[in-house]
Steps between C-alpha positions, in 0.01 A plus 500: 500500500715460170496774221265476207643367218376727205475368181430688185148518340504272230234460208449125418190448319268226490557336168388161517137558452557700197695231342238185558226766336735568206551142464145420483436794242760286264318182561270446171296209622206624728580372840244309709266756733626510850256371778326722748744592755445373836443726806817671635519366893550764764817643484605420142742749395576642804897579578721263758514688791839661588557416854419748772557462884208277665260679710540401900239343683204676497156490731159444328362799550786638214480438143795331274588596136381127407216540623431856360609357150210201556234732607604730134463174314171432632350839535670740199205575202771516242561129526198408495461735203736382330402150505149543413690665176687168440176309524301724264802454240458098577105547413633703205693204397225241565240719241797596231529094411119417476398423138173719390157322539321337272184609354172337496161641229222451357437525147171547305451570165190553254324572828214659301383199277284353714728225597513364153818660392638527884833409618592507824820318722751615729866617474826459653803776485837506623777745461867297483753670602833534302867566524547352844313850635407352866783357598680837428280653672508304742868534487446869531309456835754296673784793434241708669482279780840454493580882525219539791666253717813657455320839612288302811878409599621834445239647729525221769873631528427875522262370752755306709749828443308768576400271864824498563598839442183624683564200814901695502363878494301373835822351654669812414180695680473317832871521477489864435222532828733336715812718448225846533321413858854382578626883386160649654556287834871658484419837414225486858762382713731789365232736620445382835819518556645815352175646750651346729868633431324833503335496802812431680682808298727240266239567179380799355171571396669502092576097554128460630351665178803294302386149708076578401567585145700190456236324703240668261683423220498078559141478584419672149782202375281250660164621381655531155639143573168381612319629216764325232453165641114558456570582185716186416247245656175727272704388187661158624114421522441623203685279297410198706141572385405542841426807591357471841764279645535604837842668561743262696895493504726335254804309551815480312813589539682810356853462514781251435672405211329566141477312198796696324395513077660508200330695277619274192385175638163667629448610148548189319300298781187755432547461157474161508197475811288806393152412446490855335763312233313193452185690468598707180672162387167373505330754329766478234386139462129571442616761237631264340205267495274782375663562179475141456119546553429795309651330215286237529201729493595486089386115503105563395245272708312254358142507547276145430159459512236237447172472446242181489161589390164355361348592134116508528494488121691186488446361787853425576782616682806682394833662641719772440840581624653844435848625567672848483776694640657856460744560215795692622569764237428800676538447882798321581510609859787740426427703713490316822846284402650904480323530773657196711842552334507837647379348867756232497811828432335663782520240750905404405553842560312522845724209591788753409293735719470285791855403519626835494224611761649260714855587479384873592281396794766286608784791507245702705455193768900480476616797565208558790640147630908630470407824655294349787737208570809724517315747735413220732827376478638836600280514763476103696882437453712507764654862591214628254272807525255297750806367706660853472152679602475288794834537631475941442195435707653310812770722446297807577250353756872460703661828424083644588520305859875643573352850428767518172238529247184754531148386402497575191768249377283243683186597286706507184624190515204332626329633212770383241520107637108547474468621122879262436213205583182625303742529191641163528130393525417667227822332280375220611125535381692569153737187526214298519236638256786460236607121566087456518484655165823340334360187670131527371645543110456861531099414487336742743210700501201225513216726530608752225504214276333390216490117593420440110843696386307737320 
């Protein structure tokens, strides 16, 4: 494998949002109200996938990350939740544009006169609604929608992330499994024979107790093994929403050449993906539209009503038509354009917030991705510490047969090409949790999650 190239962290900051809301705020003429968004499809916002080795042919009886991913679409609760959010914000949009109802009376008057002076009819009353007040709020609404289906695609990726992460910490476990019962199935065949050795007078009864406490010492590697692969497939299932999946392999392939990242061009291509990003954008947006509204709230209602009744005492019929509305002197709705003001500042700055949040998740992924990659490096590459481990072991095992080396040396370096493999597994496990979180847009964590971004 090549070296990493490292590239400085860099702080570029997503500035083209800000700019379209500041451009708006200088815009005098109160644009049209945008339409309610459409449904985000599946998979909206999630990152291009950095490419990975493909996983070999497989049997049916063993599970694929694809298909894990398709089962954590279909089975996750946070999805789900999070869509039935975006439709309650779409109903919410649906009642904020509907005009008030009309009302329909009766009238009577001189009701004691014994019909001579009587007069009774019906009414009709309707509120009219000024200052453009449900289309803004109906503007309103579709920010909210607009920032929900940025969050439903922020969760769908911490889904897909946190699958892969979990369907990589299995691979690591089986992997992990395989490299123990091959240690414990070592450390058995030591002790057979070093009884052996002894019974013919070429051991002592030191290398038998040094042969059962290695022995001793890889079946408690393979229980622990054993009990961390249980433990990877309890949360894999977990976040698939499927909880009693019954436990079968996965496939995949660990090693091969990696996706090597810059960290500049990862940060600029999450700034520019992140539903996290688009989803404060968004909220800027429906600030925006709520000052608009609460000023609005100044514009007083008008309020009509008519009435058609018949005069007993003349024997005729008559109308009347009143109108009235609310004189603005006092209330103004000052407070709630403060109020909005101070909601739209709060939302540019967590756009500020988010961006920099990034940036510092990011150099955590980074340097867990630098550190991992250079280990395994250091490790796979040719006359590296795996290559080198392997070799002092053959080495050994010949000097042990020509009765150069004692028993001892065997068992130490048997032991270190055993624990030189579980640490490249383990750099490994962290090589790929980092390119799954870079990958993913740093979006992890589904079921901690507030699907609603509060």
């Amino acid at each position: 494998m090549r070296p990493v190239n490292f590239v400085e962290l860099s702080s570029p900051l997503l500035s083209t949002a800000m700019k379209r809301q500041e451009d708006r705020a200088n815009n005098t003429q109160l644009p049209s109200p945008p339409p309610v968004p459409a449904d985000l499809p599946m998979g909206a916002g999630s990152a291009e996938s950095i490419q990975q080795p493909q996983p070999p042919v497989h049997t049916e009886a063993a599970y694929t990350l694809a298909e894990l991913q398709g089962i954590a679409l279909g089975n996750n609760p946070t999805l789900a939740e999070a869509r039935a959010l975006v439709e309650a914000a779409r109903g919410k949009w649906v009642q904020a544009g509907l005009p008030p109802n009309f009302w329909l009376g009766y009238s009577g008057q001189q009701l004691g006169s014994s019909g001579q002076a009587e007069q009774q009819g019906v009414y009709i009353a309707q509120e009219i609604v000024r200052g453009h007040k449900l289309q803004l709020s109906r503007a309103v609404a579709s920010g909210e929608i607009n920032r929900l289906q940025q969050q439903w695609a922020a969760q769908e990726q911490r889904v897909l992330t946190d699958v892969r992460i979990a369907y990589y910490d299995v691979l690591i476990a089986q992997r992990r499994m395989e490299i123990t019962a091959q240690l414990r199935d070592i450390a058995s065949k030591a002790v057979q024979t070093v009884e052996a050795l002894k019974r013919g007078q070429e051991a002592s009864q030191l290398d038998v107790f040094r042969a059962q406490v290695e022995l001793q010492s890889a079946a408690l590697l393979l229980k622990t093994a054993d009990n961390a692969l249980t433990a990877s497939w309890t949360r894999l299932t977990a976040v698939l929403g499927a909880p009693a999946l019954v436990q079968r392999p996965v496939v995949g392939s660990l090693d091969g050449e990696f996706a090597r990242l810059d960290i500049a061009s990862q940060m600029q291509r999450i700034l520019a993906e992140s539903p996290e990003i688009a989803a404060a954008a968004a909220e800027i947006e429906r600030s925006r539209w709520a000052i608009a509204r609460a000023r609005a709230e100044a514009v007083p209602n008008v309020e009509v009503q008519g009435i058609v009744q018949h005069d007993n005492a003349t024997g005729s019929s008559n109308g009347n038509l009143q109108v009235a509305l609310p004189i603005p002197l006092w209330n103004r709705n000052q407070g709630g354009v403060r109020q909005a003001r101070a909601e739209l500042s709060a939302a540019e700055r967590a756009l500020n917030r988010t961006e920099l949040s990034l940036q510092q998740r990011l150099a955590s992924a980074y340097q867990q991705y630098a550190n991992a990659r250079n280990q395994v490096q250091d490790y796979s590459r040719h006359d590296g510490i795996l290559d080198t481990a392997r070799r002092s072991l053959e080495l050994v095992n010949s000097g042990y047969r020509a009765g150069e080396l004692n028993f001892l040396d065997l068992l130490t370096a048997q032991r270190t090409n055993s624990q030189t493999n579980l640490a490249y597994i383990e750099a490994l496990g962290e090589l790929w949790t980092a390119i799954a979180e870079i990958d993913g847009l740093l979006l992890k964590d589904s079921l901690n999650a507030s699907p609603g971004g509060n």
